[in-house]
C-alpha positions, -999 to 999 in steps of 0.1 A, spaced: 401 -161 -362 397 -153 -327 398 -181 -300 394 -156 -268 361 -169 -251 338 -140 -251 334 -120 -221 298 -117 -208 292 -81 -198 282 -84 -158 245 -85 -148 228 -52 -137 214 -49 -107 178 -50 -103 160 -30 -77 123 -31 -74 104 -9 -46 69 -1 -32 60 31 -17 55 12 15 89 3 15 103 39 4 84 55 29 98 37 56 132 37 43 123 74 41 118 80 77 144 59 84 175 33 72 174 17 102 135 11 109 135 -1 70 168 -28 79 145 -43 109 113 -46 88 123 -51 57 158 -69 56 157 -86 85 117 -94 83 113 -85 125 78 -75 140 70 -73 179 55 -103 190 16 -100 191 15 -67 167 -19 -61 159 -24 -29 134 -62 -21 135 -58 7 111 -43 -22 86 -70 -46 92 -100 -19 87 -81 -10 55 -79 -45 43 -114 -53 45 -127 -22 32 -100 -27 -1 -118 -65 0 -153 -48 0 -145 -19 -29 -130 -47 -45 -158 -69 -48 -185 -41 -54 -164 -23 -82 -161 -59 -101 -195 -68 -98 -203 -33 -115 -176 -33 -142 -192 -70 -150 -227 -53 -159 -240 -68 -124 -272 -47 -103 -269 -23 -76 -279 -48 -53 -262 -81 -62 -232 -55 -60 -238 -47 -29 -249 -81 -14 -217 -101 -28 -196 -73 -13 -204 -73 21 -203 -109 23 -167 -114 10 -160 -87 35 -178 -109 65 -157 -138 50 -127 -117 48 -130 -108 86 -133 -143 94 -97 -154 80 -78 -123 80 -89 -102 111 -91 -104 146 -111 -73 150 -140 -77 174 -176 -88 157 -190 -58 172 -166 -34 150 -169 -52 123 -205 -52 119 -203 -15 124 -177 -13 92 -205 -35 74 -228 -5 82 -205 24 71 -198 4 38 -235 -4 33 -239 39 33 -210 44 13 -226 21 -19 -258 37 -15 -244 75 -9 -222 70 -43 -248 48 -61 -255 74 -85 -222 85 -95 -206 52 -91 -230 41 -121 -223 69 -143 -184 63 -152 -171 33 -169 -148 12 -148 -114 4 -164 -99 -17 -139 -103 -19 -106 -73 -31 -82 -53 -25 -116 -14 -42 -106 17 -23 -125 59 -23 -124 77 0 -145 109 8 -153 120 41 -133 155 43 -142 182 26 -157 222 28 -165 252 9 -173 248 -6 -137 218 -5 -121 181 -10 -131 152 5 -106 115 -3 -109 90 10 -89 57 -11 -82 22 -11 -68 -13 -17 -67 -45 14 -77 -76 3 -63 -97 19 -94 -93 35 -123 -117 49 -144 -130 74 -173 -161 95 -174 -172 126 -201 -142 145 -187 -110 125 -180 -98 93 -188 -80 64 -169 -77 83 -135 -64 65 -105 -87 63 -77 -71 54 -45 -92 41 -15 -86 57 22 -102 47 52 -100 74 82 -113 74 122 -101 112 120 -109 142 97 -80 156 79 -69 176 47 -58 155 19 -23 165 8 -5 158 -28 28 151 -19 26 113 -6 45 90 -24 23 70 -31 -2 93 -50 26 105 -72 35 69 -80 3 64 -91 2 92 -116 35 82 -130 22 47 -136 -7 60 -154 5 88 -172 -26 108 -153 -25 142 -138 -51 139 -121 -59 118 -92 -89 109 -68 -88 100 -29 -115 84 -23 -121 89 16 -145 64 38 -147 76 69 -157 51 100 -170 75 125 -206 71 135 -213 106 141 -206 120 108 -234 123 86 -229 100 52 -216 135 31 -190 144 58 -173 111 55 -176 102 20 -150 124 2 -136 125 -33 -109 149 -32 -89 157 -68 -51 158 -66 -34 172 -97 0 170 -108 25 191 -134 47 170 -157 75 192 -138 63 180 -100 62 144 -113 99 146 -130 111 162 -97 96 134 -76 112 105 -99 146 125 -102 148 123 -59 134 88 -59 161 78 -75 186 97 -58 166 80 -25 175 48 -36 206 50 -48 213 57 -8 194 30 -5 221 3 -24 251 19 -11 236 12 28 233 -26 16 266 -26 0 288 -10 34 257 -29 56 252 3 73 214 14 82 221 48 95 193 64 130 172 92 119 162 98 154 135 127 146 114 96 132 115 81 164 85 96 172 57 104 147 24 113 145 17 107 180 32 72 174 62 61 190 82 35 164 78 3 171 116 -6 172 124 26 197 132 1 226 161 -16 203 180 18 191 175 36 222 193 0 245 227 6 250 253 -17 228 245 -49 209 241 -74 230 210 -55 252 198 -51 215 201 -89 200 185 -98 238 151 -74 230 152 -85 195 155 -123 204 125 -119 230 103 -93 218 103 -99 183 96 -125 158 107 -133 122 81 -130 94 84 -144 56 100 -119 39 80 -91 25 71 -97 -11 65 -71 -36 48 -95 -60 23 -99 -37 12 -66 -38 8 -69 -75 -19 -94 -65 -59 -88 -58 -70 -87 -25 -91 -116 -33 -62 -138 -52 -44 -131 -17 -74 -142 4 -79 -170 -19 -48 -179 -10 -52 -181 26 -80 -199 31 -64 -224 13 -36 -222 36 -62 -226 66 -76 -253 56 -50 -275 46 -36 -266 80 
């Protein structure tokens, strides 16, 4: 008989990642270490482009529920625009003026789909997933996120749909992240952007746009083959704490990065001094929460509001 006490085999490392996390990782180690590990965000940051995108997700939300339940056009409609005003009210600080105008575009968008909108069958709509992208002796990675509908009609069948509010007119491209994560999630090849544009001088068909993306099984296996390779960098800069510059994302997109005061200051203690007085320290970003509705997570904080 053997007395040895058995020897537990160690744990393996979880990693779990969202494309908004790998994309900023992506531009850069050190941009990701300041959001993302150390949880830092200038001091009054407001992101208009995040809160028109939050309140339109609310709106789609709400309007693509109401159908799947069997509700009418207009109920639809109605409930939607109001858990958008509500929205506003808690979660914005957007101007009243703009958003009334984003109730307008959204009012044309229902009406400028309502035809096509009724004819598929809505499988889920702001449908949550994680899934195991790889896995060895070692080290376990998961990749998460959040489609904002998915549906079937005569000719495909559970096709991500992914919502995308726009102030300018652009080509849609296939290689984000994001859209190929989708597709992996779903086992689809096929995916829709569903573009709502906000300007007022486009006419409703110039800024409602349902553009197909499709996808090989050998473009999505070369996509999760340098994911992983991606991450993997991404433990070994937590294991030697080392969040290497990528100074040609300093500047992108006519957008300067938000932290190019701290690399470009000269040693550590001019950077610790802009960090202590231009920045603050947000709860940590959670992944779960993206695997949350956008209504759970307003729920949430008007429960928050009003107990405070």
């Amino acid at each position: 008989m053997n007395d040895s006490p058995m020897i537990k085999p160690p744990s393996k490392i979880n990693v779990v990642f969202d494309t908004s996390q790998y994309d900023m990782f992506r531009l850069c180690e050190q941009r990701y270490a300041y959001r993302y590990k150390y949880n830092l965000v200038p001091i009054g940051e407001q992101n208009e482009n995040l809160d028109r995108g939050n309140l339109i997700h609310i709106c789609c939300e709400t309007y693509y529920e109401s159908l799947k339940s069997g509700a009418k056009y207009d109920y639809a409609v109605n409930a939607s625009l109001l858990k958008m005003r509500e929205a506003a009210t808690i979660q914005s600080d957007l101007p009243e003026e703009y958003v009334n105008a984003l109730l307008t575009t959204m009012e044309e968008y229902f009406d400028f789909w309502r035809v096509a909108d009724q004819s598929f069958e809505i499988v889920e709509v702001e449908k949550p997933f994680i899934y195991k992208l790889y896995e060895d002796d070692t080290i376990r990675i998961h990749m998460a996120g959040k489609i904002d509908l998915i549906v079937s009609d005569n000719k495909y069948t559970n096709v991500p749909y992914d919502h995308k509010s726009f102030k300018r007119s652009g080509p849609v491209r296939g290689m984000s992240n994001q859209f190929k994560n989708y597709c992996v999630a779903t086992n689809s090849f096929i995916l829709w952007v569903n573009r709502i544009g906000v300007q007022k001088t486009l006419k409703p068909h110039e800024k409602f746009l349902r553009v197909p993306l499709t996808y090989d099984h050998l473009k999505l296996q070369q996509w999760k083959d340098n994911t992983v390779k991606v991450i993997m960098h991404y433990l070994q800069c937590e294991v030697d704490n080392s969040w290497p510059l990528n100074e040609t994302s300093c500047e992108k997109y006519n957008r300067i990065c938000e932290y190019y005061e701290i690399c470009d200051s000269s040693g550590q203690e001019a950077k610790d001094y802009k960090l202590s007085t231009q920045f603050m320290q947000i709860d940590a970003w959670d992944v779960s929460k993206i695997l949350r509705k956008s209504s759970e997570i307003l729920k949430g904080e008007v429960a928050v509001k009003t107990q405070g």
